[in-house]
mmCIF file as gemmi writes it, N, C-alpha and C atoms, coordinates in Angstrom:
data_model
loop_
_atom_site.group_PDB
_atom_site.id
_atom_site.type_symbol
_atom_site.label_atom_id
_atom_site.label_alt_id
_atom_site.label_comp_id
_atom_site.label_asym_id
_atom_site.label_entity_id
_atom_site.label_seq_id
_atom_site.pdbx_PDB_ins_code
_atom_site.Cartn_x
_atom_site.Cartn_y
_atom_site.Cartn_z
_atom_site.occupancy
_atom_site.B_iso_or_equiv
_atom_site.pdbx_formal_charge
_atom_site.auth_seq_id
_atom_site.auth_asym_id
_atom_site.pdbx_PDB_model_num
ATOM 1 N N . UNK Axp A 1 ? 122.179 129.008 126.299 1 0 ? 1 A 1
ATOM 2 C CA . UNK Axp A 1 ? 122.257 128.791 124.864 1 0 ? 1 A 1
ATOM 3 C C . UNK Axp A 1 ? 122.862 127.432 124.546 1 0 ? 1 A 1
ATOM 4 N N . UNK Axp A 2 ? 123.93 127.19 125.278 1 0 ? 2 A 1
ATOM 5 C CA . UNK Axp A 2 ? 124.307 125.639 125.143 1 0 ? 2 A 1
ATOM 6 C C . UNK Axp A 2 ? 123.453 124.561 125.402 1 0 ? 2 A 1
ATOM 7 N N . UNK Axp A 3 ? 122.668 124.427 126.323 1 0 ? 3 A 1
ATOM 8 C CA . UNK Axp A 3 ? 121.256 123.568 126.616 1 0 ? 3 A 1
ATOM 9 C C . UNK Axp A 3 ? 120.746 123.2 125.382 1 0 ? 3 A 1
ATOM 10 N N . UNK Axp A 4 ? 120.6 124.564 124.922 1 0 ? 4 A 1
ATOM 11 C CA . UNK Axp A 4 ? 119.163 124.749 123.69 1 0 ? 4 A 1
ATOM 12 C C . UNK Axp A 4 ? 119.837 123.897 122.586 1 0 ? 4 A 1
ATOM 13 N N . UNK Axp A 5 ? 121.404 124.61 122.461 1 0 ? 5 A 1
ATOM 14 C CA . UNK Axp A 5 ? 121.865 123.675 120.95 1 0 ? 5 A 1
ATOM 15 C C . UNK Axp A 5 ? 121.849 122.326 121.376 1 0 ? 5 A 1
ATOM 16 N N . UNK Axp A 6 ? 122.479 121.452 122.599 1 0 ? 6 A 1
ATOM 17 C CA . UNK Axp A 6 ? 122.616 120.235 122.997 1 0 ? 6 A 1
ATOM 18 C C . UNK Axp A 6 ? 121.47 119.469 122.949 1 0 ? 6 A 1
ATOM 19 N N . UNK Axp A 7 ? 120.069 120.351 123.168 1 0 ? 7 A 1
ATOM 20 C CA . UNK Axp A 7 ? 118.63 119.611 123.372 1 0 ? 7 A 1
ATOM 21 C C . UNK Axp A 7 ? 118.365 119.773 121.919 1 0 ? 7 A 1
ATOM 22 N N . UNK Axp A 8 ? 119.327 120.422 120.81 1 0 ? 8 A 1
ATOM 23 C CA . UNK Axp A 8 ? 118.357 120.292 119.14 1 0 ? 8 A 1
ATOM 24 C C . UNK Axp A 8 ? 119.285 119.089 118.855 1 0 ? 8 A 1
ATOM 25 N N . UNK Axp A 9 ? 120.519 119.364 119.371 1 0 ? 9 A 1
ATOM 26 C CA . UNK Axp A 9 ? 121.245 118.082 118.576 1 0 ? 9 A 1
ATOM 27 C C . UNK Axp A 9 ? 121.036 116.718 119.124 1 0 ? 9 A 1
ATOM 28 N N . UNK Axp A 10 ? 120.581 116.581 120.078 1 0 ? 10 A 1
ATOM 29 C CA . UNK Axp A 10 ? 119.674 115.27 120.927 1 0 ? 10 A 1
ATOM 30 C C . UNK Axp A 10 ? 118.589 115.161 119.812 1 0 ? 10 A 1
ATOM 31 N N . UNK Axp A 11 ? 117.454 115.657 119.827 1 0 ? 11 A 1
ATOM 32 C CA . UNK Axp A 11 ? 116.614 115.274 119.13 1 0 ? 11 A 1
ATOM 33 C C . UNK Axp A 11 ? 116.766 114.977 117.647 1 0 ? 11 A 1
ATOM 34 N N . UNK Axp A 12 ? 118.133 116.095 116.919 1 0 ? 12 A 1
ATOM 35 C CA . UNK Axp A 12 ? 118.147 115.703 115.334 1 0 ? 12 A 1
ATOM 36 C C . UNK Axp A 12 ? 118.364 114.327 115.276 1 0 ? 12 A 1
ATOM 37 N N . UNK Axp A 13 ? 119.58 113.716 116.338 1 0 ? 13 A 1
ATOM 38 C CA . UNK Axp A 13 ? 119.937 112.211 116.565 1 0 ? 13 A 1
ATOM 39 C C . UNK Axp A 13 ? 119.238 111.064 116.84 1 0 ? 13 A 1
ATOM 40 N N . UNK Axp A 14 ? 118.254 111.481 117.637 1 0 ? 14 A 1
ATOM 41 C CA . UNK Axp A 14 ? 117.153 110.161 118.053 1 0 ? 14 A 1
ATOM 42 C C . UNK Axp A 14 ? 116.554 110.269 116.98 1 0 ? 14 A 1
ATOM 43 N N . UNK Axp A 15 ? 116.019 111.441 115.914 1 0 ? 15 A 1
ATOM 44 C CA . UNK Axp A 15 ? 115.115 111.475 114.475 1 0 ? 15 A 1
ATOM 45 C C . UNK Axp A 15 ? 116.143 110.886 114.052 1 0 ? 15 A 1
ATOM 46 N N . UNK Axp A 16 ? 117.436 111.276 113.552 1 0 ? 16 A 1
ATOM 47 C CA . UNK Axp A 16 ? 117.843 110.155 112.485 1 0 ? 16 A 1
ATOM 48 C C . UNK Axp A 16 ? 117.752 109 113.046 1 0 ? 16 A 1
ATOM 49 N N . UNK Axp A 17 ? 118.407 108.474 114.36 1 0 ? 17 A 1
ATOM 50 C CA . UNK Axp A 17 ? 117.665 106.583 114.386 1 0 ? 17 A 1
ATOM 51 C C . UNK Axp A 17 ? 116.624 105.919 114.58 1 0 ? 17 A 1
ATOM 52 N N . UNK Axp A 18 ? 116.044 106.609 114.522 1 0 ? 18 A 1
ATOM 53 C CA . UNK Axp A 18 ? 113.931 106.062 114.377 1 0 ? 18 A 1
ATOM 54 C C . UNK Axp A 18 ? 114.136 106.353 113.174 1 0 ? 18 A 1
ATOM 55 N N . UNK Axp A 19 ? 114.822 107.334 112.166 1 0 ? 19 A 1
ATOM 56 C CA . UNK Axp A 19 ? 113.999 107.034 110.989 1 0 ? 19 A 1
ATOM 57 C C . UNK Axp A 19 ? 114.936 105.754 110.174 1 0 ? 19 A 1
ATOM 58 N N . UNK Axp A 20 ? 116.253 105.678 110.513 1 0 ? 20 A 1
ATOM 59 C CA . UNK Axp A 20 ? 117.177 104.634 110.128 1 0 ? 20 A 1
ATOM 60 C C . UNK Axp A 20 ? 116.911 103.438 110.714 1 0 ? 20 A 1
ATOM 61 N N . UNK Axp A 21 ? 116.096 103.176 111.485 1 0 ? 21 A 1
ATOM 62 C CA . UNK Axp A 21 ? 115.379 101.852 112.143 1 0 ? 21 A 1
ATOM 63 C C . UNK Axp A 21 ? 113.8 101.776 111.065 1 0 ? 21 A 1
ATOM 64 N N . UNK Axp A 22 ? 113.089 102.474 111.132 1 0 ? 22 A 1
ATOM 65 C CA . UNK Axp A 22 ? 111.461 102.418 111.216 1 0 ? 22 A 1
ATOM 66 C C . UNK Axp A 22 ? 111.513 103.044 109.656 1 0 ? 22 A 1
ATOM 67 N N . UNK Axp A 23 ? 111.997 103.905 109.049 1 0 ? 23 A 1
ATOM 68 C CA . UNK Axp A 23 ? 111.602 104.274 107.643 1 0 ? 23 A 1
ATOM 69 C C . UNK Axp A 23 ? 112.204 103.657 106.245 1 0 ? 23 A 1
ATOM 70 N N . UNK Axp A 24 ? 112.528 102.557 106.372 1 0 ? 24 A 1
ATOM 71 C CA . UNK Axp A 24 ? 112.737 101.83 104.948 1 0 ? 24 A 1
ATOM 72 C C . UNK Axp A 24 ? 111.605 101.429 103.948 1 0 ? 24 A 1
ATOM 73 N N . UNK Axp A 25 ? 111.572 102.399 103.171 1 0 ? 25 A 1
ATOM 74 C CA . UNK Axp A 25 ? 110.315 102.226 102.424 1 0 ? 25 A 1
ATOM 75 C C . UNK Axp A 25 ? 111.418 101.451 101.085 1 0 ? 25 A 1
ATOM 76 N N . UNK Axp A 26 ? 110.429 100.496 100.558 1 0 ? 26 A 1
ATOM 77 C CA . UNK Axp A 26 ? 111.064 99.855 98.982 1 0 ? 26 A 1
ATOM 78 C C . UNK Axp A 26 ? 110.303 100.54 97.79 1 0 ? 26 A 1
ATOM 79 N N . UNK Axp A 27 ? 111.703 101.074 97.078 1 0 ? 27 A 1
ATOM 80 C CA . UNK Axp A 27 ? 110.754 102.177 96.001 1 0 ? 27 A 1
ATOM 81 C C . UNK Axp A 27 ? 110.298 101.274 94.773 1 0 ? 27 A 1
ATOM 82 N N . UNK Axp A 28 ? 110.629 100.219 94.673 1 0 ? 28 A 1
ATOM 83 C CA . UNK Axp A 28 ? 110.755 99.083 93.484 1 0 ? 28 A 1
ATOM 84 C C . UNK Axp A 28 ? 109.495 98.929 93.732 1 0 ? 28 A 1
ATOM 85 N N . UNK Axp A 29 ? 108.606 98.431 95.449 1 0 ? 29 A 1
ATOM 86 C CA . UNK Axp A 29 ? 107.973 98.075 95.496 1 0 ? 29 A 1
ATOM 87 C C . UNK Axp A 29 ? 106.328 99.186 95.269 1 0 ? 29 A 1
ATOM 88 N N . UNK Axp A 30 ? 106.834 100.64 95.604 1 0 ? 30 A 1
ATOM 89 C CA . UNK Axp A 30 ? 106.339 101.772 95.743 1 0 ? 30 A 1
ATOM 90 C C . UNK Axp A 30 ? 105.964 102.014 94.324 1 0 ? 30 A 1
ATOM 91 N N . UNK Axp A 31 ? 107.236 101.695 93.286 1 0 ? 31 A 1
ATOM 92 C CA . UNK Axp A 31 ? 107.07 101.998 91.602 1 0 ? 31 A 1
ATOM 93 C C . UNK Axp A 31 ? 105.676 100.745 91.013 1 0 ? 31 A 1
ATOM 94 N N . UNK Axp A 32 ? 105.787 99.949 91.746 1 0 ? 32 A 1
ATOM 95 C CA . UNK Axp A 32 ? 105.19 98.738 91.052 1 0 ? 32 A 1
ATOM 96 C C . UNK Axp A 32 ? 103.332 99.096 91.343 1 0 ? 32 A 1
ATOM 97 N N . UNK Axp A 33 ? 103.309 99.573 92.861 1 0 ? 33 A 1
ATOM 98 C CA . UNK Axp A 33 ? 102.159 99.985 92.896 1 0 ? 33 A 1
ATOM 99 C C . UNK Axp A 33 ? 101.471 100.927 92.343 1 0 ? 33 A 1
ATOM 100 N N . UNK Axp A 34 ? 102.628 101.853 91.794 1 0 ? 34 A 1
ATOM 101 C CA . UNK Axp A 34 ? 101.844 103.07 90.957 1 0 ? 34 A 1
ATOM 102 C C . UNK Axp A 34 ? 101.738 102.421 89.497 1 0 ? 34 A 1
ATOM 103 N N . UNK Axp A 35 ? 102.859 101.425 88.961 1 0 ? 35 A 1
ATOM 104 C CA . UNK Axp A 35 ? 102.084 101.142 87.947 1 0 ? 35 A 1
ATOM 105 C C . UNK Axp A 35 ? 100.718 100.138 87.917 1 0 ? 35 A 1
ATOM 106 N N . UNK Axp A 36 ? 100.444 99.301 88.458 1 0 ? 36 A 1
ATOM 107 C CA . UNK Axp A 36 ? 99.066 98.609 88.839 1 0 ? 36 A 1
ATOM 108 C C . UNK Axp A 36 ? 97.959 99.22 89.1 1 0 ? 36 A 1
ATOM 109 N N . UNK Axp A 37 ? 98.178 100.362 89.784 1 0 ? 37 A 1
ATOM 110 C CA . UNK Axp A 37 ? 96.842 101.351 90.054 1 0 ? 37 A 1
ATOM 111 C C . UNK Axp A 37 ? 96.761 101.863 88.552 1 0 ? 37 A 1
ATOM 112 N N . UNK Axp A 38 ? 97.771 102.73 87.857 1 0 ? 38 A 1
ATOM 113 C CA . UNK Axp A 38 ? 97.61 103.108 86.838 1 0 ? 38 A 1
ATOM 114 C C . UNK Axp A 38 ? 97.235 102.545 85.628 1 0 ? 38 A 1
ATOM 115 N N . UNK Axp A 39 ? 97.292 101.045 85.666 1 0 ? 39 A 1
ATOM 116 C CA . UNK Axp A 39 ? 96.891 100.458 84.696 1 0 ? 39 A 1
ATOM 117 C C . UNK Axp A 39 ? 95.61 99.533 84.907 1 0 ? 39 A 1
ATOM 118 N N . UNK Axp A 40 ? 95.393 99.116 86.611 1 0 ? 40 A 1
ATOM 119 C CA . UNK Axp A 40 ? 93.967 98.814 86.66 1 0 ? 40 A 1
ATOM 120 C C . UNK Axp A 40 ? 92.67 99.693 86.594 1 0 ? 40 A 1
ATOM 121 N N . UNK Axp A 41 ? 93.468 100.976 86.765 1 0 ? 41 A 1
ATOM 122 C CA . UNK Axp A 41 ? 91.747 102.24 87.168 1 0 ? 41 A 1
ATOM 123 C C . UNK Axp A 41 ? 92.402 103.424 86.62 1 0 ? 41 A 1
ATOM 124 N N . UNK Axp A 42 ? 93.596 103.098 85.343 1 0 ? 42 A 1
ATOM 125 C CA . UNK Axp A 42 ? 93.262 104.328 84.348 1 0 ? 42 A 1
ATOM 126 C C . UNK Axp A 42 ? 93.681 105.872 85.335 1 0 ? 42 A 1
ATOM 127 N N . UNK Axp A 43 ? 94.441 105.948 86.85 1 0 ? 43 A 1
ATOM 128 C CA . UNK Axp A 43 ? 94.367 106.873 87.383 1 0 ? 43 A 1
ATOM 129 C C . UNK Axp A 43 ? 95.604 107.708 86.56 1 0 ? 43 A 1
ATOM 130 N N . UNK Axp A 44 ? 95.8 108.777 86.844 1 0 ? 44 A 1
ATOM 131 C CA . UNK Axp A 44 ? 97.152 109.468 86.398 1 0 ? 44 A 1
ATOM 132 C C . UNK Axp A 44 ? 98.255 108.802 87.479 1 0 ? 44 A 1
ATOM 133 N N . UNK Axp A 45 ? 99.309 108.5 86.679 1 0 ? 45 A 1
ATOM 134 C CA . UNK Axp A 45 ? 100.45 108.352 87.575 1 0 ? 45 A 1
ATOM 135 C C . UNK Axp A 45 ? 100.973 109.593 88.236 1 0 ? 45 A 1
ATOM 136 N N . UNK Axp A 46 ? 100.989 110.615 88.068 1 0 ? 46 A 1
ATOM 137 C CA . UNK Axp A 46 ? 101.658 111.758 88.859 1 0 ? 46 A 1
ATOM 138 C C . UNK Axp A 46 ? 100.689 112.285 90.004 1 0 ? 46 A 1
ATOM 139 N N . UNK Axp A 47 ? 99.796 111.833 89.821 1 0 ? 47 A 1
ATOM 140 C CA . UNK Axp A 47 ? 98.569 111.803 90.936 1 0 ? 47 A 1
ATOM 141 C C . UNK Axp A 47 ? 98.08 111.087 91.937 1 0 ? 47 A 1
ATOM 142 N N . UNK Axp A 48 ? 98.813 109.944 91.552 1 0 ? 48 A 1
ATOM 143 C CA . UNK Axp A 48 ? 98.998 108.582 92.671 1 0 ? 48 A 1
ATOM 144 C C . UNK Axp A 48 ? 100.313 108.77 93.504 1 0 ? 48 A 1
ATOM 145 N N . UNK Axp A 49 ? 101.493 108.712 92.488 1 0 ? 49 A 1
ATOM 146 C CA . UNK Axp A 49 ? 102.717 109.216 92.951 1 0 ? 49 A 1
ATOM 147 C C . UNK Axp A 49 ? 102.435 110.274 94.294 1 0 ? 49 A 1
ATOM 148 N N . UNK Axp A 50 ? 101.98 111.553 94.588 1 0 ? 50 A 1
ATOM 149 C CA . UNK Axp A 50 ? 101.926 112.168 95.276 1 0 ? 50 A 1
ATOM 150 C C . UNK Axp A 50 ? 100.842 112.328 96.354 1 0 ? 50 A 1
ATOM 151 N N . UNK Axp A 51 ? 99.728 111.489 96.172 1 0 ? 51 A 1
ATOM 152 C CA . UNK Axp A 51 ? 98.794 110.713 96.899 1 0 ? 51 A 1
ATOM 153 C C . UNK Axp A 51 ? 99.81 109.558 97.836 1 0 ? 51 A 1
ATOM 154 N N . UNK Axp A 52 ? 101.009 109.012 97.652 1 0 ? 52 A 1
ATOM 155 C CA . UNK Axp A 52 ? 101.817 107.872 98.368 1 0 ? 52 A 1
ATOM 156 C C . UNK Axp A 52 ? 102.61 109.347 99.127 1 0 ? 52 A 1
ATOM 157 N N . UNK Axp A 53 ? 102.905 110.025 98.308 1 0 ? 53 A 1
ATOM 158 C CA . UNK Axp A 53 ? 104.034 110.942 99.183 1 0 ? 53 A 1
ATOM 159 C C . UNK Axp A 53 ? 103.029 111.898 100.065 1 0 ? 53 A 1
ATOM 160 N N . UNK Axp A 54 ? 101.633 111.727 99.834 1 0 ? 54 A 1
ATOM 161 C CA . UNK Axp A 54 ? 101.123 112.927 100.996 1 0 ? 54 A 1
ATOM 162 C C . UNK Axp A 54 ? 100.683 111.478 102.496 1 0 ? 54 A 1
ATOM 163 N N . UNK Axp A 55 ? 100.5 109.965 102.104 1 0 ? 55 A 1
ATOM 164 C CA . UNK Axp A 55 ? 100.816 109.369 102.781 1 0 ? 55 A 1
ATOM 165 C C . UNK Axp A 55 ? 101.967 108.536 103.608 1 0 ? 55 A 1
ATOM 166 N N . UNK Axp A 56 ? 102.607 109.074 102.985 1 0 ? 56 A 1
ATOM 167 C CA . UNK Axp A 56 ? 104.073 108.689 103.931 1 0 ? 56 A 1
ATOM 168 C C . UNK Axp A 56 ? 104.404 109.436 104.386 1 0 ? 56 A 1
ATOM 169 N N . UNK Axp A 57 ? 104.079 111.18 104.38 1 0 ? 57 A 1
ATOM 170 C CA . UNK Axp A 57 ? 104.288 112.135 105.404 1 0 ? 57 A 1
ATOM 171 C C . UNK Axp A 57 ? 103.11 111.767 106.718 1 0 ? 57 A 1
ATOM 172 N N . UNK Axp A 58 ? 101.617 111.683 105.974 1 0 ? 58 A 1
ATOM 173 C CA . UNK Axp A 58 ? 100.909 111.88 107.1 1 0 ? 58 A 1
ATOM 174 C C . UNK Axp A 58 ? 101.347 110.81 108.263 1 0 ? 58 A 1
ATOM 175 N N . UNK Axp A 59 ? 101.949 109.403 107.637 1 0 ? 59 A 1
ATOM 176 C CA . UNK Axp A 59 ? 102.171 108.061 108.593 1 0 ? 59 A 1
ATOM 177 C C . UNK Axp A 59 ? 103.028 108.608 109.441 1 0 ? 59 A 1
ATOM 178 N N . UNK Axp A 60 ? 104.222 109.219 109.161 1 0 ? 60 A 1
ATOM 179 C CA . UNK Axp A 60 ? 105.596 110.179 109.868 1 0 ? 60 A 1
ATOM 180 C C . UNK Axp A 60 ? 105.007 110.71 111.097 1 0 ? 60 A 1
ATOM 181 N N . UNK Axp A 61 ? 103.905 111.739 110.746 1 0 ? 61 A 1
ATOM 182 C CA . UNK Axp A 61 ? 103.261 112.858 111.348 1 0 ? 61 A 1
ATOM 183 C C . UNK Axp A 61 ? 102.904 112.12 112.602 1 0 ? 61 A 1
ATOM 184 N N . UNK Axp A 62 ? 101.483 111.249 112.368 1 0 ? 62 A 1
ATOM 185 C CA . UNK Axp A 62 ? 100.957 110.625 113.505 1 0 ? 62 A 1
ATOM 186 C C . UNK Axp A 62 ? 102.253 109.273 114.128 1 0 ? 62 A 1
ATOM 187 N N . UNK Axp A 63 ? 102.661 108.999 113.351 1 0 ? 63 A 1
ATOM 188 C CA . UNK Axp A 63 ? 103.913 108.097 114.48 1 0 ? 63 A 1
ATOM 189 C C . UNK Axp A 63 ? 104.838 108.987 115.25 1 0 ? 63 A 1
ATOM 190 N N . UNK Axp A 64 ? 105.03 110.1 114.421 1 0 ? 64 A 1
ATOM 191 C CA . UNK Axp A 64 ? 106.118 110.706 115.557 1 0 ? 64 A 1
ATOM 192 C C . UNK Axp A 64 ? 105.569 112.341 115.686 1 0 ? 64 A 1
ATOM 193 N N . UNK Axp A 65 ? 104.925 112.247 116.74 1 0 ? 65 A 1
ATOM 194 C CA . UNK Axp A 65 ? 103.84 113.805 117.367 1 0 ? 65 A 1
ATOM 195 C C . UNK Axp A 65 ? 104.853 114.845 117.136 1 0 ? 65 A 1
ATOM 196 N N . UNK Axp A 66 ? 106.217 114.496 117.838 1 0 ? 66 A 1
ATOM 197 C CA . UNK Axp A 66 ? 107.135 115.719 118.147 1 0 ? 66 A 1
ATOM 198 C C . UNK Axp A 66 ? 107.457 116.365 116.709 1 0 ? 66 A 1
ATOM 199 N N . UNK Axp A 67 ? 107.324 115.909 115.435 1 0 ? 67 A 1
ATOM 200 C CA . UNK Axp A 67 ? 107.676 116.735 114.65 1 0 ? 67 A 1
ATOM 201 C C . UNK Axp A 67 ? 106.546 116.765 113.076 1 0 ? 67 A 1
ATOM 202 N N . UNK Axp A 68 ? 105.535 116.902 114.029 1 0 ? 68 A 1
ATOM 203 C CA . UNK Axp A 68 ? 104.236 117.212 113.311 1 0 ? 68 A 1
ATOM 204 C C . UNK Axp A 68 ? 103.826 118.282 112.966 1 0 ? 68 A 1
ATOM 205 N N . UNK Axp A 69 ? 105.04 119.169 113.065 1 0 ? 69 A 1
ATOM 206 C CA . UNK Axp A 69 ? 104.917 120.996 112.631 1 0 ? 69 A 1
ATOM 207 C C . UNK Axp A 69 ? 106.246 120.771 111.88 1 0 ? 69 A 1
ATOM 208 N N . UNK Axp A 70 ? 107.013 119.778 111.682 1 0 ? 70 A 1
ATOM 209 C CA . UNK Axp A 70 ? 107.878 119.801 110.546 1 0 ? 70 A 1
ATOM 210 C C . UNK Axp A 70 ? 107.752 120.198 109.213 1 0 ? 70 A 1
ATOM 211 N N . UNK Axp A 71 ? 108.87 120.786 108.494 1 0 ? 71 A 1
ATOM 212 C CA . UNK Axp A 71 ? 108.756 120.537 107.387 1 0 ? 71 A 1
ATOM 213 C C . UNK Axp A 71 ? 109.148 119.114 106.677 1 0 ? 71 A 1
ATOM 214 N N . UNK Axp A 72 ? 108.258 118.565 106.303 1 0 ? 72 A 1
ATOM 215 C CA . UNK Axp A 72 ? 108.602 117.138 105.706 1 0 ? 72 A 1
ATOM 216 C C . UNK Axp A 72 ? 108.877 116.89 104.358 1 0 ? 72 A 1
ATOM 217 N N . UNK Axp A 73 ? 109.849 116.611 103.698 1 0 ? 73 A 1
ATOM 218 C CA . UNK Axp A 73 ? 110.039 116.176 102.271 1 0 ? 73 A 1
ATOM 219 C C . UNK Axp A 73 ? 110.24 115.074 101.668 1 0 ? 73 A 1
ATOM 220 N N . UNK Axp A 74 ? 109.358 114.557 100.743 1 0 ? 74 A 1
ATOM 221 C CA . UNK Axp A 74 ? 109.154 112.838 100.853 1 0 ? 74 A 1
ATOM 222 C C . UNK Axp A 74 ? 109.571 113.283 99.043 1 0 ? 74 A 1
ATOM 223 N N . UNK Axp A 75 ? 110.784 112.269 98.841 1 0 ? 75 A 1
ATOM 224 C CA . UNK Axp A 75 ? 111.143 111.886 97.195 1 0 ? 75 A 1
ATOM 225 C C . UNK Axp A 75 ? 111.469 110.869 96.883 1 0 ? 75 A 1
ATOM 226 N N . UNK Axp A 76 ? 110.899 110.398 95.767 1 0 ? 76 A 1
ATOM 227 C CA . UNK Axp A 76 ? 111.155 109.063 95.642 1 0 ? 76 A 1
ATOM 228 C C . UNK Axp A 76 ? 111.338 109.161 94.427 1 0 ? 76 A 1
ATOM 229 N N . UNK Axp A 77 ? 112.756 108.649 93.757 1 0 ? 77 A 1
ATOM 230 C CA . UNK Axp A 77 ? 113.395 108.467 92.267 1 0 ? 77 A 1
ATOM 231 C C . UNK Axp A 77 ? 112.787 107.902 91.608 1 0 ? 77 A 1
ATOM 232 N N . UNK Axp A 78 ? 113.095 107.764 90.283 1 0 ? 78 A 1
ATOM 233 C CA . UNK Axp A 78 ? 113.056 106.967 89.084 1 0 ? 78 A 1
ATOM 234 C C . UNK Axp A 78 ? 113.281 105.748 89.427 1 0 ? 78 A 1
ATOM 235 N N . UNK Axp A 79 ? 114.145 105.593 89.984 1 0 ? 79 A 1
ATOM 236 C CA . UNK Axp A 79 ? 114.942 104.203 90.104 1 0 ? 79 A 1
ATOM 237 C C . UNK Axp A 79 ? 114.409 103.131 91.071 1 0 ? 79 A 1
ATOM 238 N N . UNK Axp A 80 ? 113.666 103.995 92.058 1 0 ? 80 A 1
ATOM 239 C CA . UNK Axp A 80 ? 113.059 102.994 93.232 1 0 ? 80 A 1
ATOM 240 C C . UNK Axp A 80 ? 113.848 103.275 94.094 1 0 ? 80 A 1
């Protein structure tokens, strides 16, 4: 049983520094694209918005195999 917890808390640790290395997304830059789409092609913003968040899970997914049965939760504020 000690293995098992030592081999989850290994892996929670290497996920947090791949994602604290490799996942800095800019939401300023993320906000700016939803407004440009929304105002060049008329799309819904809450429909683009979550079109970026079903692609920044899928990018997660295929970069990192081992936790491609995760539950993934992608939010991105108001604020950027």
């Amino acid at each position: 049983m000690q293995t098992s917890n030592k081999s989850i808390q290994e892996q929670q640790h290497a996920f947090y520094s791949v994602q604290q290395k490799y996942m800095k997304l800019d939401g300023k830059s993320i906000q700016a694209a939803i407004l440009q789409l929304v105002e060049d092609y008329k799309f819904d913003p809450y429909e683009v918005l979550e079109v970026i968040k079903l692609g920044i899970r899928t990018g997660f997914r295929k970069d990192f195999a081992e936790y491609r049965k995760s539950n993934i939760q992608t939010v991105i504020t108001d604020d950027g």
